[in-house]
N, C-alpha and C positions, 0 to 999 in steps of 0.2 A: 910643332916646334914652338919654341919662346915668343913673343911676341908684346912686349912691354904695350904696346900701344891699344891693341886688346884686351891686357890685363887691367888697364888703366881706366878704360872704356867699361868695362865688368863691375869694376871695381863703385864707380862713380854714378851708372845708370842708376833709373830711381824709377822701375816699371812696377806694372801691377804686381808681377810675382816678389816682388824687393815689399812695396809696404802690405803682401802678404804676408812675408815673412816677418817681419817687423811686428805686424798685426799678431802673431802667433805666439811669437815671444812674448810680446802683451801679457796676451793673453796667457798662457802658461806661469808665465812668473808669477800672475794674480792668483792664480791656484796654487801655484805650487807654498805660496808664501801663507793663504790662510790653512793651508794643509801642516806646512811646518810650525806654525802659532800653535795649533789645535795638539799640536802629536808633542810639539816639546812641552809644553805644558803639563801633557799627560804623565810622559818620563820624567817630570822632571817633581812633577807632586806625590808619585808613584814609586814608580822603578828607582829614583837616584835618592828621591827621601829614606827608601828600603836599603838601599848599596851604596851610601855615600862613604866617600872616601874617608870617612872617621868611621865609620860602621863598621866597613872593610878592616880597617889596622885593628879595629879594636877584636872587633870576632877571630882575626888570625893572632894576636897577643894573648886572649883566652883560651886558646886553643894549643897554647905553650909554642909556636914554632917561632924562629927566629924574626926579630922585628922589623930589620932591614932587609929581607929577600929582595930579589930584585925577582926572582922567578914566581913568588907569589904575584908582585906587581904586574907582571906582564901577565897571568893568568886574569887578574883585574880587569885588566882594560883589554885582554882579549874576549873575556865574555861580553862587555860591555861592546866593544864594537861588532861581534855579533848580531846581538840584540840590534845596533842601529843602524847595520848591512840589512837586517830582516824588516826592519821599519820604514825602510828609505824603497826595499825592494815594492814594499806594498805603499807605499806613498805613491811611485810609480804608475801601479796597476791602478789608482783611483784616481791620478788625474787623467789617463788615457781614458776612461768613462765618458769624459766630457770631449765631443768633438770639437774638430778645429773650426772655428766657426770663419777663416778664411777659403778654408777649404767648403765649406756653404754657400758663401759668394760668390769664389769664384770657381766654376770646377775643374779650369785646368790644372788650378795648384793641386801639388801634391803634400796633402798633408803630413803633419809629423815632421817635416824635415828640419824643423830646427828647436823639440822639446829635447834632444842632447845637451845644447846649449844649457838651458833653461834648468835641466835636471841638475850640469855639475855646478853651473854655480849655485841656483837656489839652494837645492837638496845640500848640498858637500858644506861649501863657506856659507852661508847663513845659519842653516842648520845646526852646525856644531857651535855655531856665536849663543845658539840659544842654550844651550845644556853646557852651562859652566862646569860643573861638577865632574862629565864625562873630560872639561880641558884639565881641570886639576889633575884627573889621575895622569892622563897622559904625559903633563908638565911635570909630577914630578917621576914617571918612568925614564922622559930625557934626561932628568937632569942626573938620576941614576946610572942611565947608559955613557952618560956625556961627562 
C-alpha cells in the first residue's frame, strides 16, 4: 500500500547502495562520453562527410528524380539512423567491458542497475548534439512533414 512517509524516507536516504549508484553513473557517463567523442568524430569526418545532406540532394538531382521528395528524405534519414541504432547498439556492448567498479567495493551492490540511465541520456541527447549534419536532415524531414 501507498505510504508517502516511506516514499519520502526512500527517496532522501543517502546509504552506501544510494552513493553506489551515483558512483556508477559517474562512472558510466565518463565512458559513455569519451565513447561518444571518439565514435561522432568518426561519423562525422567519415560517414556524414560521404552522406552529407548536400551530397544526398545533389546525387538524387543527378539522378533526375524529383527535388523535393519527401519519401527520398525519410529514406535519408532512415538509413542514417540505422547506422546510428547499430553504433549506439555497440557503443553499448564496449562500455559494459568495463566493470562497475561500485560493484568492486561493495559486493552487495548489484551492478548495472542504473547504465539505463546513463545510456538514454549520454548515448540519445548528447550524442546526436554531436553529429549536426544527421539533425539537418532530420530538421529539414519536420519541417517537410510539418
Amino acid at each position: 500500500m501507498y505510504n508517502f512517509n516511506e516514499r519520502l524516507t526512500k527517496l532522501i536516504s543517502f546509504d552506501k547502495i544510494r552513493v553506489c549508484k551515483i558512483m556508477e553513473i559517474v562512472q558510466y557517463s565518463f565512458i559513455f562520453l569519451i565513447l561518444i567523442l571518439f565514435s561522432a568524430k568518426i561519423l562525422n569526418n567519415y560517414y556524414f562527410t560521404l552522406f552529407s545532406y548536400e551530397n544526398e540532394i545533389n546525387r538524387k538531382n543527378n539522378s533526375n528524380e524529383k527535388k523535393n521528395s519527401i519519401f527520398y528524405l525519410f529514406w535519408v534519414c532512415l538509413k542514417d539512423t540505422i547506422i546510428i541504432i547499430i553504433l549506439l547498439f555497440y557503443l553499448r556492448k564496449i562500455a559494459l567491458l568495463f566493470p562497475s567498479l561500485p560493484s568492486l567495493i561493495v559486493p552487495s551492490f548489484k551492478e548495472n542497475t542504473t547504465i539505463d540511465l546513463s545510456i538514454h541520456i549520454a548515448l540519445v541527447f548528447v550524442f546526436l548534439e554531436f553529429i549536426p549534419e544527421y539533425k539537418k536532415k532530420i530538421d529539414e524531414l519536420k519541417e517537410r512533414v510539418y
